[in-house]
N, C-alpha and C positions, 0 to 999 in steps of 0.2 A: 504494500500500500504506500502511494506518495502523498507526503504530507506538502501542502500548497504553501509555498511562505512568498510572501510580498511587499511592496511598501518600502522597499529596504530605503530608498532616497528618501523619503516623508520621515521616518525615525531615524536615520543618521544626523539629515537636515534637521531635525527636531530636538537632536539630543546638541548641536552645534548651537543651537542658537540658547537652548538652558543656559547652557555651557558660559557662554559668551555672555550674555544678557545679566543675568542672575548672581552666577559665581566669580565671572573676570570682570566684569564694568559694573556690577551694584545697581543696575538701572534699576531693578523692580525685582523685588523678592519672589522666592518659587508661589507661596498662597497668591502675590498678587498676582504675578501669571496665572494660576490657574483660573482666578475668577475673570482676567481677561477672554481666555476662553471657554469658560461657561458662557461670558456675554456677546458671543460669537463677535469679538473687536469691536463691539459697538462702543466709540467714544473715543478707541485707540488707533483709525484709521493711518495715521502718520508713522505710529510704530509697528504696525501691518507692516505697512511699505517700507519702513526701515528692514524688516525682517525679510523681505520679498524679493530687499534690491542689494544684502550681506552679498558678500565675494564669497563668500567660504559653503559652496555648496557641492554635496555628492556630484560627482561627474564632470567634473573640472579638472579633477586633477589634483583636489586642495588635502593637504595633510589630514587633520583635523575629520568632514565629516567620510573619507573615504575607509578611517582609521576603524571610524563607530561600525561603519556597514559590514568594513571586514568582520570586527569581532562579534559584531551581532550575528552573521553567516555561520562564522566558524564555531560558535556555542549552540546554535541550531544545530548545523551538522551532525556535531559531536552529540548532541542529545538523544536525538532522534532516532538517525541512522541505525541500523543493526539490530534497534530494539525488536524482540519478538513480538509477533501479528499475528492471528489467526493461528493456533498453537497447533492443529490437527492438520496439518499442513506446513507448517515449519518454517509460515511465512515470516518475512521481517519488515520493521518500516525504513524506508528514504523519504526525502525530501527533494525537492527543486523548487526553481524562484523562478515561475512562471505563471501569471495569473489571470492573463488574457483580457476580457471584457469585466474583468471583478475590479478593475481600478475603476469604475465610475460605479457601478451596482452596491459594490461596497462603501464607495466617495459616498453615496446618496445616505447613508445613514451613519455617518462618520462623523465625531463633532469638528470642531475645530481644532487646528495642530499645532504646538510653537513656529513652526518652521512660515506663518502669513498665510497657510489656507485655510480658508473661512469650511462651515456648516455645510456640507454635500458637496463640496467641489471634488473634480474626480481627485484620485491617492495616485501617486507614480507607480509605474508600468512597469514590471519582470523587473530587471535590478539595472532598468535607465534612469537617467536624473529624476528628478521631480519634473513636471510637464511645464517647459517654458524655460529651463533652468540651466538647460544647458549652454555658457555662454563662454564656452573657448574653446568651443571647434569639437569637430569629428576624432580627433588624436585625445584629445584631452578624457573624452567621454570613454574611448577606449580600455584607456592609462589607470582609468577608474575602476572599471569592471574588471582589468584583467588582475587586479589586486585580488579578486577574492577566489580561493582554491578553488576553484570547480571540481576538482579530483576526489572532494572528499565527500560529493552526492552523485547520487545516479541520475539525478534527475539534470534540470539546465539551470543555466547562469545565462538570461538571454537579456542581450543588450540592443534596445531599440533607437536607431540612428535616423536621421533624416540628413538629406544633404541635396542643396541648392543643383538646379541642372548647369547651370554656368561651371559647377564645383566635378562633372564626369564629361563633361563633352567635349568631342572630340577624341583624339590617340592620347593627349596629356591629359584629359579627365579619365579615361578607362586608367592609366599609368597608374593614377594618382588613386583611386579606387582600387586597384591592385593593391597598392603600399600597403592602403589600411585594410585589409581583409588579410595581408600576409604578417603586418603589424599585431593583429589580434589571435594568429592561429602563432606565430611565432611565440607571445606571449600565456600563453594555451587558456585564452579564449574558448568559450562549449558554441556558443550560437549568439548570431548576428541577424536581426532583419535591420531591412534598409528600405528606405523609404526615399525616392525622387521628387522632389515638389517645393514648388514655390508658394508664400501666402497669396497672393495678388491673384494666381490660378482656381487655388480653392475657393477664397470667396468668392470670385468669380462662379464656379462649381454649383456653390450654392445659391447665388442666386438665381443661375439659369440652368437648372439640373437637365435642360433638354438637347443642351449645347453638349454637355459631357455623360453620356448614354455609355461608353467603353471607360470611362475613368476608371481606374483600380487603386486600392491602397492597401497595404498592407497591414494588417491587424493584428497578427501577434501570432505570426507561424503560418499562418494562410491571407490570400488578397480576398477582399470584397468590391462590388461596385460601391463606388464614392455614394450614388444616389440609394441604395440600398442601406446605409447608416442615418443613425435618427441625428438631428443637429446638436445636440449635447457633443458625442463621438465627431462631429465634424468642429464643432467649433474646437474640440481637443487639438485637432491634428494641423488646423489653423493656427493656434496655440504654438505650438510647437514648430510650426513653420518660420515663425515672426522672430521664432530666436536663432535664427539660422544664421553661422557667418560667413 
């Protein structure tokens, strides 16, 4: 049996900004953070966005919260893994960090999280940044994920990327796509999806779904049509477009 683990950018970012906020700079005590988010940041709008717009987040590349996600992985792992399952059978459990469409299903009755997302906003995806977050590049997101063992579950460590078509096209964009797929198996990377798209397209997408009939996007191990997703899921991947460098 695999046990589904997720979120990992939401609780690294979450535990970076305790971190920071609380214990290094005294801004606001742990009870008052928490009563911040019981009142889903009602009132603390500015310190949302302070928390929204912090440099120090999962999948950048930054010490700090890539350090939390490892050790939060690697004590799952260890927990988990190997324990006996189904006794008459001889099964055991793993684990994998792979969660598909549970980042919004789950976001929708999720409260609010230190890391600036409010009351149902979707939770980050398989072990990608938090959604929007990622803001130094395709390398840096990589550099991120490939930190955490994958060797030590059966299951995946799958890291979801998006990258600009100016960023593959042509013989030096395929090149350049090359790098980072050999970049990520080099550094033993379990699974990559990739995602091609510009924001300026999608919205587009959306607003004239009759213009884009063959769109595809990729969702978390299989493509769907663009039009075939409800607009929560699209404004995600808009989301995620806008942060693209």
């Amino acid at each position: 049996t695999v046990l589904a683990g997720g979120f990992i950018a939401d609780i690294a970012d979450s535990l970076t900004a305790i971190k920071k906020y609380v214990f290094d700079k005294k801004q606001l005590t742990l009870k008052e953070f928490c009563r911040v988010l019981d009142n889903n940041y009602a009132g603390y709008e500015k310190f949302r966005l302070q928390l929204l717009k912090a440099p120090d987040k999962y999948g950048n590349d930054k010490e700090l919260p890539d350090a939390f996600a490892k050790d939060i992985i690697d004590f799952i792992a260890k927990y988990v893994c190997g324990q006996p399952n189904a006794k008459k059978r001889g099964g055991k459990w793993t684990c994998g960090f792979h969660v598909a469409r549970m980042s919004y299903t789950q976001g929708e009755v999720t409260a609010a999280t230190p890391n600036g997302r409010l009351k149902g906003e979707e939770l980050s995806k398989n072990c990608s940044a938090s959604m929007g977050q990622n803001k130094e590049g395709a390398t840096a997101a990589i550099l991120s994920v490939t930190k955490i063992d994958a060797t030590a579950f059966t299951g995946d460590a799958t890291l979801d990327l998006g990258l600009l078509p100016s960023a593959v096209k042509g013989e030096d964009g395929l090149e350049a796509m090359y790098g980072l797929l050999m970049t990520f198996m080099k550094r033993n990377g379990h699974a990559m999806h990739i995602n091609v798209f510009d924001a300026d397209t999608l919205r587009d997408a959306q607003k004239h779904p009759e213009k884009y009939q063959d769109l595809q996007i990729r969702v978390c191990g299989w493509n769907v049509l663009w039009n075939n997703i409800n607009k929560v899921e699209q404004d995600g991947f808009i989301k995620q477009a806008e942060s693209l460098i």
